[in-house]
N, C-alpha and C positions, 0 to 999 in steps of 0.2 A: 230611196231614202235610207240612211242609217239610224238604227237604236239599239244602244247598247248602254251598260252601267259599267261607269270609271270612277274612280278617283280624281279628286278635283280640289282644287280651294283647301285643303285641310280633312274633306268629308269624305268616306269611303265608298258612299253609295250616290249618285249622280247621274242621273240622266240626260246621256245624251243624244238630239236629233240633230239632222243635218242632211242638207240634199245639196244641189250641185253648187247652191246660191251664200247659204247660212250654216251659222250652226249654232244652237241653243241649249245651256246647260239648267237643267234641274235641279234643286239639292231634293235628296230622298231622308238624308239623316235628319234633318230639321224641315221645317215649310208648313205650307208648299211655298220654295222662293226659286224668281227665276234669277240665276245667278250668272247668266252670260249670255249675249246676242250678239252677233258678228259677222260681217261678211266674211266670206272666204277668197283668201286671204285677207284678215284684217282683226283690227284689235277691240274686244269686250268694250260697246258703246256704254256699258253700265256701270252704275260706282261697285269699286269694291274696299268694301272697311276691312284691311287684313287684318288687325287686330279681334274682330269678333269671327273672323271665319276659321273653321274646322271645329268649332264650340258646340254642342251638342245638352242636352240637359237643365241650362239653367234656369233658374228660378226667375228671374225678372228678361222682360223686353229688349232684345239685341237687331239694331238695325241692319249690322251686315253688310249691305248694299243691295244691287238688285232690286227688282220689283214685289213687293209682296202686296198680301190681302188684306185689307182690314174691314172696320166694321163700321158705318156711319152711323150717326155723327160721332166727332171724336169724344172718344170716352176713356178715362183712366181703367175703366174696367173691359168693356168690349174692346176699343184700340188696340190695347195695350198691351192686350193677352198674349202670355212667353209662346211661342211659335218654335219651339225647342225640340221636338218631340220629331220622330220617324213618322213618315208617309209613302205610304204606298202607293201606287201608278197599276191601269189598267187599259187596255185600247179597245175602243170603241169600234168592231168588226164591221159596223154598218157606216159611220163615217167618217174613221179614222180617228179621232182626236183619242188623243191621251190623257185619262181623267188622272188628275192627282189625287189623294184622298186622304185629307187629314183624319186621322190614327184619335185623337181627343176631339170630343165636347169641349167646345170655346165656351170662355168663362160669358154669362151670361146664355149659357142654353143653347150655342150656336154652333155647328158644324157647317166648316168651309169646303169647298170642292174648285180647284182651278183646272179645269176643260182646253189644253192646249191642241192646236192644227196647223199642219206646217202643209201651205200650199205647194202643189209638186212642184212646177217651174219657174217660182219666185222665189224672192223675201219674203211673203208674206206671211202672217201668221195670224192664227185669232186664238184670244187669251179669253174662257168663259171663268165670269168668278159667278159664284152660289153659295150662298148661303140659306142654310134650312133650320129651320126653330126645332129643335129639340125638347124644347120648355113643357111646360103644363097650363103656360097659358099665352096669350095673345101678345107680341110685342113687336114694335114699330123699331126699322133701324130700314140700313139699304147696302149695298155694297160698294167697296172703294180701291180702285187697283192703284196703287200706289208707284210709280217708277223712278227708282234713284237714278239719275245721270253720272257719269263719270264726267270729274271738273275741265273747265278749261273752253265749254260750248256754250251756243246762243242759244236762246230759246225762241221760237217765232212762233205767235197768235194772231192770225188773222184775224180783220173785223172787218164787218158788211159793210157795204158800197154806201156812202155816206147817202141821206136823204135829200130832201129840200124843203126849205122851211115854208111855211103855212100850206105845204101839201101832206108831206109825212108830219100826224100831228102828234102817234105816240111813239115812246121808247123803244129804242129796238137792241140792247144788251142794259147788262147788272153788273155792276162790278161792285164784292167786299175785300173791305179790309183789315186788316188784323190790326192789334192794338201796335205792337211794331214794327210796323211799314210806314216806311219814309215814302212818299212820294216822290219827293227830289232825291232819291237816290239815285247816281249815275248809273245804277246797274238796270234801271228802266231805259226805255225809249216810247213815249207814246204817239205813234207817228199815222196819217191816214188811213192807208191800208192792213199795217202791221202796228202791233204792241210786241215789244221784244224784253228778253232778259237778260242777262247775261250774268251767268258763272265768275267769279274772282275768286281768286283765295285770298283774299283781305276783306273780302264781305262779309258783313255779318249776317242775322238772319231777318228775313224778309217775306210776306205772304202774302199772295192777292190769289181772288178768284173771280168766277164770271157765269152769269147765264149764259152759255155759249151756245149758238148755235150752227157756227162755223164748219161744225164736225171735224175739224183736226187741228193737231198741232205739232211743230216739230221742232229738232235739235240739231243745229250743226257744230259736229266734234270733228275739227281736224277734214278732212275731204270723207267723211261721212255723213248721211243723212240720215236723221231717226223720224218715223212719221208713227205718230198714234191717232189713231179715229176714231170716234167715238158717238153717240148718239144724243140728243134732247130734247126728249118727249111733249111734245105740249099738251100741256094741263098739268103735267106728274107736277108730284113737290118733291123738290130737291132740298139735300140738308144748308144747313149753312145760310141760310138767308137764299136761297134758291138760286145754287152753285152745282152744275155740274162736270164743272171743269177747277180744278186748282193747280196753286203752283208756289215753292217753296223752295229757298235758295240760302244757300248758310258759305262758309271758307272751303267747304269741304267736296259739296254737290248740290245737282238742283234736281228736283222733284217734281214731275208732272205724274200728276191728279186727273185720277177719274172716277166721275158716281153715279151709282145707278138712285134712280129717284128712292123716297121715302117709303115702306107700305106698312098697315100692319100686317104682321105673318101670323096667322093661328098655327099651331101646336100640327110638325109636320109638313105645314108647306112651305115652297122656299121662294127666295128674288134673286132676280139676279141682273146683269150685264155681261155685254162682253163687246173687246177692245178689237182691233186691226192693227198689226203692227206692219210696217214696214223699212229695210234699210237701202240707201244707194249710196254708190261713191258718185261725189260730185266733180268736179271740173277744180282741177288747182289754181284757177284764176277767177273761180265764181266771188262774187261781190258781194258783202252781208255788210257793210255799210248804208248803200244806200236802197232805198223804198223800191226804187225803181228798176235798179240792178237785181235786186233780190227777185222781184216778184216776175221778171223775165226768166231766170234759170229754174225759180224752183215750178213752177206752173209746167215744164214737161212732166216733172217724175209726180207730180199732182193725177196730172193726168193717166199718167199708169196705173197710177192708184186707184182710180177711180171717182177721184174725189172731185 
């Protein structure tokens, strides 16, 4: 495995790993944000906003691209908190991962920590978020890994093996909506197996989410596969009307969401989550039209997965 600190993006300080499979950049001057994933050979599946990158210091909230951290639920003041600021990185001798370590106290009393592991002979990777109360007193939030997509990809959500009626008697997903989601927008598909999204740059912005218990979801950009895992605790509360999974799509990129359930945190101790990433190149003739085509090709590299 490679780790060394480059220059990247605008910013001078940059973390980079990388084994025979990936390679995955950190920024150090600002964050913690993950600002590049990729096969090798192959091109950053992540957005990138050039216009805010190599920005350092500023006062209000810069998207960037990339994956970052926030804070659940959304709040003008936890959310939103400038993420501007130097972080430092340290490795963990007993199991490898590479803690990041945000350098300020988030507004609202909270220090972030993103726990990155790059498996040796894959893609894979596991991203821990944490966050810890710093406060003086008792307060309830959760954590939320955030990942920008670069445009142009589909987004695919499995959903569970339909029931049968007056056998299966209750619910089995949630789905919320936001005040501006169309339902009949063409950038849906709500189909048996799969719920799909799809990126456009003439879309405007759009949000759904889900009690999912699916445990993944993924993104094809171009003969790339993006795969995130993720988990859904039964009993936890989730924020959102009890959403552990979200997803958010604008002209520019789409967004897949992840939350760790609700708790309150007393003064010192933290919550946390943490994701699976994985990437494949797929088959230039693979199918993402139809249900049946799709769920043929991608159920190998599922399987790799683990999932």
């Amino acid at each position: 495995m490679t780790e060394k600190i480059i220059p990247h993006f605008g910013w001078e300080r940059n973390l980079l790993l990388s084994n025979d499979h990936i390679e995955l950049i950190v920024t150090l001057d600002v964050g913690p944000r993950i600002a590049s994933y990729r096969t090798l050979p192959g091109e950053n599946v992540l957005f990138e906003k050039e216009d805010e990158q190599g920005g350092t210091g500023e006062r209000d909230f810069k998207i960037r691209g990339g994956h970052r951290f926030w804070i659940a639920p959304e709040d003008e003041v936890r959310s939103y908190h400038a993420d501007n600021s130097p972080v430092e990185y340290d490795k963990n001798s007993f199991n490898g991962e590479f803690v990041i370590h945000s350098q300020q106290t988030h507004a609202g009393k909270i220090t972030k920590t993103l726990g990155i592991t790059l498996h040796d002979d894959s893609s894979q990777i596991s991203v821990r978020h944490t966050a810890r109360n710093d406060g003086a007193e008792p307060a309830t939030f959760g954590t939320w890994g955030s990942t920008a997509m670069a445009p142009g990809g589909l987004q695919i959500i499995p959903q569970p093996i339909l029931g049968v009626h007056k056998h299966d008697l209750l619910p089995n997903r949630g789905i919320v909506l936001w005040p501006y989601t169309d339902l009949s927008d063409s950038r849906y598909h709500f189909g048996r197996d799969f719920f799909t999204l799809r990126q456009e740059t003439t879309g405007g912005p759009t949000k759904i989410g889900f009690s999912h218990r699916e445990r993944y979801v993924a993104y094809v950009l171009g003969n790339t596969l993006f795969v995130k895992a993720f988990d859904h605790l039964h009993g936890a509360t989730y924020p959102d009307g009890g959403c552990n999974f979200e997803t958010f799509t604008n002209s520019a990129m789409l967004v897949i969401e992840a939350l760790g359930p609700l708790a309150s945190v007393d003064p010192g101790e933290s919550v946390s989550h943490t994701e699976e990433w994985y990437l494949f190149t797929i088959p230039a003739e693979a199918e993402i039209e139809s249900e049946a085509a799709l769920s043929a090709w991608l159920r190998p590299f599922l399987r790799q997965s683990g999932l």
